[in-house]
N, C-alpha and C positions, 0 to 999 in steps of 0.2 A: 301772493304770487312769489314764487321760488326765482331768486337769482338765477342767473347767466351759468352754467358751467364753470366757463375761464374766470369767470369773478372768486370762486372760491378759490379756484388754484393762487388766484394774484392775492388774499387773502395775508396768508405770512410776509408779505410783503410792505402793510400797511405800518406796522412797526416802523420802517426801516424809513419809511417816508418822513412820517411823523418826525421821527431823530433829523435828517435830514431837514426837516423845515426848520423843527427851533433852532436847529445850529442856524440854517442860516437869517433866521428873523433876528437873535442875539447877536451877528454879526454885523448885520445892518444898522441895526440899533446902537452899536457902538456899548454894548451893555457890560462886555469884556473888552482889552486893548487886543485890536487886531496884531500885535506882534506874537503875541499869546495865544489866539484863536484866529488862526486865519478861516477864508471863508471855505465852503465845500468844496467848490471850482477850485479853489487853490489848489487844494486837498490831494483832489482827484488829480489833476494837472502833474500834479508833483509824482503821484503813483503812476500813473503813464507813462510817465518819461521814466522814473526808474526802473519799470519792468520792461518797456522797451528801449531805451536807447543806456541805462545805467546802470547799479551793481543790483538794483536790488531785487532779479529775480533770481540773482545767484545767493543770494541771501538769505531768502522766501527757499529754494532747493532746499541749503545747506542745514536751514533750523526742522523741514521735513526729514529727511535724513537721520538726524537726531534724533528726532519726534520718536518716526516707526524703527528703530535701530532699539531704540530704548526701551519703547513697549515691546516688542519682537523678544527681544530678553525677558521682562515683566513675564509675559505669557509662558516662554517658556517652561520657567520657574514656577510661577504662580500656578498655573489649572493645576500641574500633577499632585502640585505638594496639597491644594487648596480641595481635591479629591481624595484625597488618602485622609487628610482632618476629617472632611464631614464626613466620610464614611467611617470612623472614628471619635464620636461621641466624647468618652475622656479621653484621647490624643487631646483634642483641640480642648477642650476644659484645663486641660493642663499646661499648655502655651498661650493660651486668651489672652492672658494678663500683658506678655510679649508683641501679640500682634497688634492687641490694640494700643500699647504703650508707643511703640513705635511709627502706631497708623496716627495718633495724632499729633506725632511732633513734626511741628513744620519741617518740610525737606530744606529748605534754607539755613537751619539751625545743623543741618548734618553736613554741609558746604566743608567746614573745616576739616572734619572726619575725614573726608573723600578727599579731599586736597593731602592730608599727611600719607595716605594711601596710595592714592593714584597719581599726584602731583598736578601741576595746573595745567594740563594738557584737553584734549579730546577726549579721553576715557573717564574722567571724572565729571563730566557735563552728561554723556549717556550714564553713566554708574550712577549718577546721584537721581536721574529722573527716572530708571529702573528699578531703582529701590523704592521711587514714591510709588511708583505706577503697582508696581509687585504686591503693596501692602494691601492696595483698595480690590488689586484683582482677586490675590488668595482670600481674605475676606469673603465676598461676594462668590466666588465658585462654594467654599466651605458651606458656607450659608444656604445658599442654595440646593447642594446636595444635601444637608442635614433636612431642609425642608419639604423635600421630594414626598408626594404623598403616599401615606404607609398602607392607605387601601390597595393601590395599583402595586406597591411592589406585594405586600402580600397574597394577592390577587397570583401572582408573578411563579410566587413559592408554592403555592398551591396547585399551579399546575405542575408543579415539578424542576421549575427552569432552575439552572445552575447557578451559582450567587454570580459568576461571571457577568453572564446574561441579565439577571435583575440589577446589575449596575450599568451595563453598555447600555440596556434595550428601556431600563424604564428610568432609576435613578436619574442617569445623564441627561437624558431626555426631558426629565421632568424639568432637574437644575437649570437647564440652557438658557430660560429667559432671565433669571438672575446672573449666569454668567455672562450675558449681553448687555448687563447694566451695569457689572463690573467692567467689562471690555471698555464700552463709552467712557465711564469714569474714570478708568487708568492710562486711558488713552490722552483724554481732558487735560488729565496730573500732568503724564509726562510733556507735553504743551508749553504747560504754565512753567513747570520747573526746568526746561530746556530753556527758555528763553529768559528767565533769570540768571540761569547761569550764566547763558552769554551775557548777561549786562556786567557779572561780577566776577568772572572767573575767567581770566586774562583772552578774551575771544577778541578774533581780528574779521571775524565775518559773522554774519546770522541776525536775524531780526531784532532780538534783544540788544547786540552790539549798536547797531543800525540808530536804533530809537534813542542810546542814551547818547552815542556822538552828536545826531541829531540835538536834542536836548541842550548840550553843553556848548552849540555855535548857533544857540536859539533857530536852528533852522526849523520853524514850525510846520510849514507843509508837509518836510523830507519829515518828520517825526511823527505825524497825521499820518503818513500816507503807511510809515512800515509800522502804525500801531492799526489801522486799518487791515493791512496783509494780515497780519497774526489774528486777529479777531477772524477775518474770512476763513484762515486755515484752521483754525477751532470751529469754525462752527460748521465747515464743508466734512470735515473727519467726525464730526458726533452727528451728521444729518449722513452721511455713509453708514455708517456701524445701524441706526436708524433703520436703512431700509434694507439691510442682510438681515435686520433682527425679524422685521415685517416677510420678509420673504421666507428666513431659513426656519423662523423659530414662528411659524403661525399659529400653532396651537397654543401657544401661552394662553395661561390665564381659563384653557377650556377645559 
């Protein structure tokens, strides 16, 4: 017998429970000191009050802001250049060595770079998560375009159409579902490396700030609750990108 409809939707949900219980069975248990792991109620309690009556949904804005500010740049930069590679066989053979030397060095490790640069402001918190975001997107567009399949464009040429057209109409086309798994993933980056920054690079507001003040006057709830925000905000921004990929980019994969 086939489940209920609504049961499958509730479905991705059962995780979320699960996490939910053992925290709070570990808490009850007294398994960790509760000044260290408060219980969920607390948790929650504490993120209620600072999204409504405290700073922290000005905080939860300010590290959004950054977020898409910094992929917004990534993008910019990234699709065009990441489309001129893959359409470009030795171009990108010829810089490989560069994008991927710099795609795996932690962006934490470039912190100083961008500080002697940008100084310890705002523009080195979006500068430094646009340069991580940038590397994984041009990657994943390159990639993609070089993998577009060569029946359809050839298909393409043989009726006559312009190289213009076999890059707009089939190329691009083909590329989009791996440029949508770069999107997600640069999107991810810039996230993670926004809100390291704020923890280290002189910030007076933002979720990263948030957590490590939290932290250093053991306020556990207030540190629960804006490491909860950031998780939600990562995971609400790669389940968006999710379903424009699902809507815009349907034919993947056919």
């Amino acid at each position: 017998m086939n489940a209920p409809h609504w049961l499958h939707r509730l479905r991705p949900l059962l995780g979320a429970v699960i996490l939910i219980a053992a925290w709070a069975l570990i808490h009850a248990a007294g398994a960790v000191d509760p000044v260290l792991l408060p219980s969920p109620t607390e948790a929650a309690q504490a993120f209620w009050k600072g999204m409504t009556e405290g700073t922290l949904g000005a905080d939860f804005g300010k590290t959004i802001v950054r977020t898409l500010s910094s992929f917004a740049i990534a993008m910019v930069i990234a699709v065009p250049l990441g489309i001129v590679l893959g359409a470009s066989q030795r171009l990108y053979e010829s810089i490989e060595f560069a994008i991927d030397f710099f795609r795996s060095t932690p962006a934490s490790a470039m912190f100083p770079l961008f500080l002697v640069i940008f100084g310890p402001g705002e523009t080195t918190k979006i500068a430094v998560a646009a340069f991580g975001a940038a590397l994984v997107i041009l990657f994943n567009v390159a990639y993609g375009v070089m993998g577009a399949r060569k029946q359809r464009q050839l298909a393409a040429r043989v009726m006559r159409a312009p190289r213009w057209r076999v890059l707009t109409d089939v190329t691009l086309l083909e590329s989009m579902p791996q440029v949508f798994v770069g999107m997600r993933s640069g999107v991810s980056l810039a996230l993670v490396i926004v809100i390291v920054a704020e923890m280290f690079i002189g910030s007076t507001d933002g979720l990263g700030q948030r957590v490590m003040n939290a932290q250093m006057i053991f306020d556990m709830p207030e540190m629960y609750a804006a490491i909860f925000a950031a998780g939600a905000l990562g995971y609400v921004m790669n389940l968006l990108f999710l379903l424009a990929e699902r809507r815009f980019v349907h034919w993947g994969g056919k």
